[in-house]
N, C-alpha and C positions, 0 to 999 in steps of 0.2 A: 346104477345109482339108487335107484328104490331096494335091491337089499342093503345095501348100503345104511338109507336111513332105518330101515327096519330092521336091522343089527342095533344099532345103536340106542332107537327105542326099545328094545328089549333089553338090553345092556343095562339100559338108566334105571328100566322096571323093577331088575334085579337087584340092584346097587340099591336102590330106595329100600324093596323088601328086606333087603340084608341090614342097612342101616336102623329100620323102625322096627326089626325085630331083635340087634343089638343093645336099641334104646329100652325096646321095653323089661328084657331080661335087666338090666343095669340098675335101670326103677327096681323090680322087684330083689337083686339081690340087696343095695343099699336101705327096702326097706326092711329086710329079714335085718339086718345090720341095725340098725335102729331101734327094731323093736328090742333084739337082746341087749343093747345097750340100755331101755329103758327098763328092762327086767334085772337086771342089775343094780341100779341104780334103786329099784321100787323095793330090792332083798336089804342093801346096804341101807338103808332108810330106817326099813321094820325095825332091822337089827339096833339100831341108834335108840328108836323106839321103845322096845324094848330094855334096850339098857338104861334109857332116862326113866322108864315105869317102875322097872327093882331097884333103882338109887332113892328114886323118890317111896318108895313101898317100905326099903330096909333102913333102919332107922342109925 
């Protein structure tokens, strides 16, 4: 009976470690995902940017 429970709390230890080290990779790949999403978004910007600086500069 006592391996028994001590199977199973080792079990749950590992099932947990497994989960929160799932979670945290998930975190850091969604925020690599983000970030180049926001560096896209900050080129496609420039670029606008500059295009309204030479419309308004060329006459």
């Amino acid at each position: 009976m006592e391996i028994i429970l001590n199977l199973i709390i080792i079990t749950l230890s590992l099932v947990g470690a497994m989960s929160f080290t799932l979670f945290i990779r998930r975190l850091l790949i969604n925020s690599s995902l983000r970030n180049t999403h926001y560096k896209d978004i900050e080129t496609k910007l420039d670029e606008i940017k500059d295009l309204l600086l030479n419309e308004r500069t060329s006459p």
